[in-house]
C-alpha positions in Angstrom: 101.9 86.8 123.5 102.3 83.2 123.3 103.7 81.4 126.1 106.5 78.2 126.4 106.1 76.9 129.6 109.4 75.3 130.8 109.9 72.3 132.9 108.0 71.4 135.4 109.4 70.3 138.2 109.4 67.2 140.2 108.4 69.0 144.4 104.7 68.0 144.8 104.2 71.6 147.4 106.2 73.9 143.9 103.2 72.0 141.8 100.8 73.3 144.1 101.8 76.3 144.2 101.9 76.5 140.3 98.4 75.1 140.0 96.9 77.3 142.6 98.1 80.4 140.9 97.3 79.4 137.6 93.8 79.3 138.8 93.7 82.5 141.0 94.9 84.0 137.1 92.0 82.1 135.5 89.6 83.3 137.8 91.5 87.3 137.4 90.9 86.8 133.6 87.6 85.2 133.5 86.3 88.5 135.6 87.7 90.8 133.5 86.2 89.3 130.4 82.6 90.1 132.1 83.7 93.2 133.5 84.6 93.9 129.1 81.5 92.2 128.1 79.6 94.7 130.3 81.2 97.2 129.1 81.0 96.6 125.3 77.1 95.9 125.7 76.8 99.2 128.0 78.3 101.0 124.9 76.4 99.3 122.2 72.9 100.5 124.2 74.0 103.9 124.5 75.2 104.5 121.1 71.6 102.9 119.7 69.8 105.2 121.9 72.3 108.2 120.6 70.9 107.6 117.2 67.8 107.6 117.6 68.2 110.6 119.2 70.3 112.2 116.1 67.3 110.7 113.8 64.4 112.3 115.7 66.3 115.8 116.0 69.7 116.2 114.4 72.2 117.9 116.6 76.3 117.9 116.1 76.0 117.6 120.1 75.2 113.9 119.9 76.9 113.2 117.1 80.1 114.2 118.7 78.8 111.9 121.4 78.2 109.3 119.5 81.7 109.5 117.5 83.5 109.2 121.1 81.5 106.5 122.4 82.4 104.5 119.0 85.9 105.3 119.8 85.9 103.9 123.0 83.7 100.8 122.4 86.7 100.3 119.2 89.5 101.2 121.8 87.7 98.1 124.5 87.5 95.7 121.7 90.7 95.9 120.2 91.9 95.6 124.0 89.7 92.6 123.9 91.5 91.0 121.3 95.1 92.0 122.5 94.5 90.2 125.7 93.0 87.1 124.2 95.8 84.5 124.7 94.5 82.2 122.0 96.5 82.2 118.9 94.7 83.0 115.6 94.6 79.9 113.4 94.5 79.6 109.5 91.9 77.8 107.6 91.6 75.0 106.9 93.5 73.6 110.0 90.5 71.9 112.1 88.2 71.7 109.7 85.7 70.0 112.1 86.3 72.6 114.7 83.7 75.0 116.2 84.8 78.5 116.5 82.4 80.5 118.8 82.4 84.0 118.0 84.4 85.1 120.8 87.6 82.7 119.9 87.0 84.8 116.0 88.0 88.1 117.3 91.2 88.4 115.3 90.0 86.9 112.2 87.1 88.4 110.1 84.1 86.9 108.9 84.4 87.0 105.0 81.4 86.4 102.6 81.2 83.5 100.0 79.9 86.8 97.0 83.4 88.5 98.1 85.7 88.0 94.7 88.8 86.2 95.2 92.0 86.3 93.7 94.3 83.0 93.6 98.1 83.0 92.9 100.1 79.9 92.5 103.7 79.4 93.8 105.0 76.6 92.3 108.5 75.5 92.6 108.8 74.2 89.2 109.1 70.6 87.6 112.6 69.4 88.1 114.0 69.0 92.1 116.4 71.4 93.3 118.5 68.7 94.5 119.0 66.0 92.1 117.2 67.1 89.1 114.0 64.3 89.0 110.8 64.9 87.9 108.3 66.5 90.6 104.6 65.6 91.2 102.1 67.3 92.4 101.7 66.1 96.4 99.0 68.8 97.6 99.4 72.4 98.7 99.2 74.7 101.9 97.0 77.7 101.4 96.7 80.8 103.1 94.7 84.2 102.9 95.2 87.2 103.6 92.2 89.9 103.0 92.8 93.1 101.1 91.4 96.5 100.3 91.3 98.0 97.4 90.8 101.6 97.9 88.3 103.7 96.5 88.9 106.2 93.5 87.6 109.3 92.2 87.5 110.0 88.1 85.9 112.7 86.1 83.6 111.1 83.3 83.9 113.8 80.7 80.9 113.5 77.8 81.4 115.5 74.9 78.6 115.9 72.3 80.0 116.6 68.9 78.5 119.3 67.0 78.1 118.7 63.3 76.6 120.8 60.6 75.1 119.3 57.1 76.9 120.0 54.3 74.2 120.5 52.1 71.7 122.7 54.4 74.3 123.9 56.7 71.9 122.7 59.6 73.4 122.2 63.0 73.1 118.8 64.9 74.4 117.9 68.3 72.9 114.8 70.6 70.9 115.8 73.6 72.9 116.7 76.8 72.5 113.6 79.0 70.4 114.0 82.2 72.1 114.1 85.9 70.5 113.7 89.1 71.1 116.8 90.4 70.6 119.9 87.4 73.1 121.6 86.5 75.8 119.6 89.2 78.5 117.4 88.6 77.9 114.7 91.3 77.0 111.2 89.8 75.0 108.9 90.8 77.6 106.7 92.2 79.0 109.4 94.4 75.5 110.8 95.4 75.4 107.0 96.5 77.9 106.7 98.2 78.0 110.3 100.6 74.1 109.5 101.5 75.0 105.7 102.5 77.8 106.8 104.4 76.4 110.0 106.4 73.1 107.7 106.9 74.4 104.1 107.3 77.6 104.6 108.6 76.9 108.0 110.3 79.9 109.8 108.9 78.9 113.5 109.0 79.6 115.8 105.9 82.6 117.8 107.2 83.9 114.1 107.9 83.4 112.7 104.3 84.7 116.4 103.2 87.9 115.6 104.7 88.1 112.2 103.2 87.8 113.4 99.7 90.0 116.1 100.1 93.0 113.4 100.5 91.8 112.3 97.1 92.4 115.9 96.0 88.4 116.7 95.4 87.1 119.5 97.5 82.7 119.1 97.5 81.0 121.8 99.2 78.8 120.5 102.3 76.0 121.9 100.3 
């Protein structure tokens, strides 16, 4: 929450007082930011060692485990964050600036390869007011980072079936090949369920669920 300090007022002993308990809060804050940081790392460690452990011998055990600790380490973060009383500030202000990575919490990092998409508000080419001609000053720009969800499709291929007319023999293309015989996962959703059980460590009953929102139910096997 941002603060608007008032007045301050003119009693040299009040200013003290103000100063000294500002600092007693700095010195509140600034230990509960290690006490976090300690935390946060403590978390990280055990979740790596949790993982290693799930690689060597795979047991829903520790992967429950490991879910929960995530869940926590999210929940201390996002508490991180919440009590950071710095506002978050738009590109482009400070150019010159150097943000540490600890003043970026409430703004993510975005890669240069990650496609944009501009729109243009412009108020027009006559002024509201009096009606005169309006030039081109400069512009204020803002961004805002979306998601575009991910969707399921069924590619149908059919192979026509055609007979000559002279010989009456039958001809039909060859049935393309799929990565798995005779099943209908692609290769773009085989893709994506082994990057995401392996990568992101989203078991199968997990990813099950997800695609059952999107009205697909895939067997675990």
């Amino acid at each position: 929450m941002e603060r608007h300090p008032g007045p301050l007022p003119d009693d040299l002993e009040t200013l003290k007082g103000i100063i000294m308990a500002q600092q007693g809060e700095i010195v509140r804050l600034s230990a509960s930011a290690r006490a976090y940081d300690a935390l946060v790392q403590s978390l990280r460690i055990r979740i790596a060692r949790l993982q290693k452990q799930k690689f060597g011998a795979s047991s829903e055990k520790i992967e429950r485990e490991t879910e929960q600790l995530e869940l926590l380490l999210e929940d201390v973060e996002i508490a991180i964050a919440a009590a950071d009383p710095s506002p978050e500030s738009e590109g482009g202000d400070n150019g010159d600036a150097v943000v540490s990575p600890q003043r970026r919490r409430g703004r993510p990092r975005v890669s240069d390869a990650t496609p944009r998409e501009r729109i243009v508000l412009d108020p027009g080419e006559a002024c509201s007011a009096c009606g005169g001609p309006l030039r081109l000053v400069g512009e204020d720009v803002t961004e805002i980072l979306e998601f575009i969800a991910a969707k399921l499709k069924v590619v149908e291929t059919a192979r026509l079936k055609k007979s000559c007319r002279h010989c009456e023999t039958m001809v039909q293309p060859e049935a393309p090949s799929r990565p798995v015989p005779r099943g209908m996962a692609g290769p773009g959703l085989l893709a994506h369920i082994l990057v995401s059980k392996f990568d992101d460590h989203i078991p199968l009953y997990r990813q099950n669920e997800i695609f059952a929102r999107q009205g697909v139910e895939i067997p675990r096997s």
